[in-house]
C-alpha positions as CSV (number, residue, x, y, z in Angstrom):
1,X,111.1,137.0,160.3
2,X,112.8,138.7,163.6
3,X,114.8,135.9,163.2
4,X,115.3,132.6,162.0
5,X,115.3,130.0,164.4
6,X,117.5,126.8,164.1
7,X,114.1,124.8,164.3
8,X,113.8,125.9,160.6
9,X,117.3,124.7,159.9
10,X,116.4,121.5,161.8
11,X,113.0,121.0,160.3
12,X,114.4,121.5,156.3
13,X,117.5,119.1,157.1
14,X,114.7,116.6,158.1
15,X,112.0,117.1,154.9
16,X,115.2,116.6,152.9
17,X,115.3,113.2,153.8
18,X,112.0,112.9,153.7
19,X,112.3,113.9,149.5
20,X,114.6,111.1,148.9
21,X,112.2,108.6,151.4
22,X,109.1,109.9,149.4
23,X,110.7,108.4,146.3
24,X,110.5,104.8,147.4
25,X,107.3,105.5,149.1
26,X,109.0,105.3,152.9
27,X,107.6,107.5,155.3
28,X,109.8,108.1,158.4
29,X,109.6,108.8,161.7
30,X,110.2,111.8,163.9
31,X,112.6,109.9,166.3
32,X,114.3,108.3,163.5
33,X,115.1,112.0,161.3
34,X,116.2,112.9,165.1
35,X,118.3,109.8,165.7
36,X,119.5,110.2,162.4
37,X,120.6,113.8,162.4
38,X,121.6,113.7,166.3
39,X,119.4,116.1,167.4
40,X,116.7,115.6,170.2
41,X,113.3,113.7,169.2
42,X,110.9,115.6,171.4
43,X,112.2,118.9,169.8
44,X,111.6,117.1,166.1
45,X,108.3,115.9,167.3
46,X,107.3,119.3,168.0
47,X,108.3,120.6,164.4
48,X,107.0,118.2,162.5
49,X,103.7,119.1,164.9
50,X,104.2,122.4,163.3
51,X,105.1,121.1,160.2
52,X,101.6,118.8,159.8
53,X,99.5,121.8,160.7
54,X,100.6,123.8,158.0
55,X,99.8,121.0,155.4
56,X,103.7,120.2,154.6
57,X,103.3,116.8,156.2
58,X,101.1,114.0,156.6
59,X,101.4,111.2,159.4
60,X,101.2,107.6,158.4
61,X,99.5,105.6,161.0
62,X,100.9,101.2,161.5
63,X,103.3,99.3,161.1
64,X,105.8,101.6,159.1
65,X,104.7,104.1,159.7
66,X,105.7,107.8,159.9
67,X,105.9,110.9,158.0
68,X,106.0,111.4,154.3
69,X,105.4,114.8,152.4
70,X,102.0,116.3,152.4
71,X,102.3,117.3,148.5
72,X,105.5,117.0,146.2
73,X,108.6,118.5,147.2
74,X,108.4,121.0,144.4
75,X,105.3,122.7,145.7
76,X,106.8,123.0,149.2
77,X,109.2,126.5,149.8
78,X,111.4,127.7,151.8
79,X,109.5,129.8,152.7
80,X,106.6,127.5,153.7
81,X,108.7,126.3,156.3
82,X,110.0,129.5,157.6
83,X,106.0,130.2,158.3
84,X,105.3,126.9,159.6
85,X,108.4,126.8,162.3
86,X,108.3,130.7,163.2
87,X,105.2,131.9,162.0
88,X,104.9,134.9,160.0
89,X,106.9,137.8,161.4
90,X,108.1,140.9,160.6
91,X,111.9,141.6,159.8
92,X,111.9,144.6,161.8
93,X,109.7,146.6,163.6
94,X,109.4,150.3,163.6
95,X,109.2,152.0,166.9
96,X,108.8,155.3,165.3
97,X,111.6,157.3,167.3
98,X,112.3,159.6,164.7
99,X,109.6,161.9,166.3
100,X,111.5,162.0,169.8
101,X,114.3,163.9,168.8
102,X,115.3,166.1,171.6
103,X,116.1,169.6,169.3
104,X,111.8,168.9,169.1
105,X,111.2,169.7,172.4
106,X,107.5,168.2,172.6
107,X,106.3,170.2,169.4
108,X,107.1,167.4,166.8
109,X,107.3,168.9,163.0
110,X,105.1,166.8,161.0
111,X,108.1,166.7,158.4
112,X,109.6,164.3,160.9
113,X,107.3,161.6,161.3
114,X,105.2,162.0,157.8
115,X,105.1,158.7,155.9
116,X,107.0,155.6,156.2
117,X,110.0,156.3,158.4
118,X,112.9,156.1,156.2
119,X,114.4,153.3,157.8
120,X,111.6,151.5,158.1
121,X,111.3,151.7,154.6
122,X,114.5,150.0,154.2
123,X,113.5,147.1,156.0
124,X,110.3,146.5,154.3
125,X,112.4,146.1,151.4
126,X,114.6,143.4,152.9
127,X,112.1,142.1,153.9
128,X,110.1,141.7,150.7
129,X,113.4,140.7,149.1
130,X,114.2,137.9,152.0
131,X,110.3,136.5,151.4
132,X,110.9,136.5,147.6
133,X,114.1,134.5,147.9
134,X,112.8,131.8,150.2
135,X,109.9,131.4,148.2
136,X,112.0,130.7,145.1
137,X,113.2,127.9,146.6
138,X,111.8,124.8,147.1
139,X,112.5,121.1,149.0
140,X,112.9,120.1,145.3
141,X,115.9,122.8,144.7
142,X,117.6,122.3,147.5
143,X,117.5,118.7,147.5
144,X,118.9,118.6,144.0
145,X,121.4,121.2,145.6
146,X,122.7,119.3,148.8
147,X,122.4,116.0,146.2
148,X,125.5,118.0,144.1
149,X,127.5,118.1,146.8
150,X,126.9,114.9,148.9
151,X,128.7,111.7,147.4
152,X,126.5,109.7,144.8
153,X,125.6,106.8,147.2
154,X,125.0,109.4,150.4
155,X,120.9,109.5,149.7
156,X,121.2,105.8,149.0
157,X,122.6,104.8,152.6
158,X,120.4,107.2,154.4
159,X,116.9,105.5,152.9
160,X,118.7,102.3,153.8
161,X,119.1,103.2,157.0
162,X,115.8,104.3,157.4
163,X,114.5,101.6,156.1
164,X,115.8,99.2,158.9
165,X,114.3,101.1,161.7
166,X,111.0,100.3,161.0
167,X,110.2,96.4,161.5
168,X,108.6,95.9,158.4
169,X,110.7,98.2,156.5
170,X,113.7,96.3,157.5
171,X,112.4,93.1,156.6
172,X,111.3,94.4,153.3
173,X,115.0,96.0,152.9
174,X,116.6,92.3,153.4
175,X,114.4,90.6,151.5
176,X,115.1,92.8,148.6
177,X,118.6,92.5,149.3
């Protein structure tokens, strides 16, 4: 995890909605969690590409169509994502220039590069502690999270509005209405 790209950022904001959609059974579409969050829909297509490869989404073929959690939002982490978008990297990595000191002169004590380098270390720890955290949270928690915060009808208006980009889905929204 060199870093974490904004395509994570982009690609949680996105299976958030897809939590609340999941509820009533709406899938949704890449170009509509684009058009919805402003963001360009190629770029979403290509996480949510990402996304279905690692199992976190499945693809709805028809007429209402779209994309609707692979398994509940509770068994889905942070963490999961992070993997899916980036891939698994490391936090940092060692290029073991604690045995180029120039007082060595060539002739490098083995004091200086035996065992884990020291700062290494360090950030195999943060790293380990960073994994940990994102995997303690899931689409679940922070759903109920950003729900705290948002006013009660926000998650209410956005399925709406999903709802009515889809043909039959908007039909199905006025006729219920």
């Amino acid at each position: 995890m060199a870093h974490v790209s904004a395509g994570v950022e982009y690609a949680l904001h996105c299976l958030l909605f897809l939590v609340d959609a999941q509820e009533l059974g709406q899938p949704a579409s890449a170009r509509d969690l684009a058009e919805l969050q402003k963001i360009p829909a190629e770029f979403v297509a290509k996480l949510f590409t990402k996304l279905q490869k690692a199992g976190i989404v499945v693809a709805r073929e028809g007429i209402g169509g779209g994309f609707a959690l692979a398994r509940a939002a509770s068994d889905i982490t942070a963490l999961d994502v992070v993997e899916a978008v980036d891939g698994r990297k490391a936090l940092f990595e060692c290029k073991e220039i604690r045995g180029q000191c120039a007082l060595f002169d060539d002739r490098t004590p083995g004091w200086a590069v035996d065992g884990v380098c020291s700062i290494h270390a360090v950030m195999l720890e943060a790293e380990k502690r960073t994994r940990e955290v994102l995997a303690a949270h899931t689409l679940a928690s922070i759903a109920k999270r950003a729900a705290t915060k948002a006013p009660k009808d926000h998650a209410g208006r956005v399925t709406e509005w999903l709802a009515a980009r889809t043909p039959r889905r908007g039909r199905r929204a006025r006729a219920s209405q």
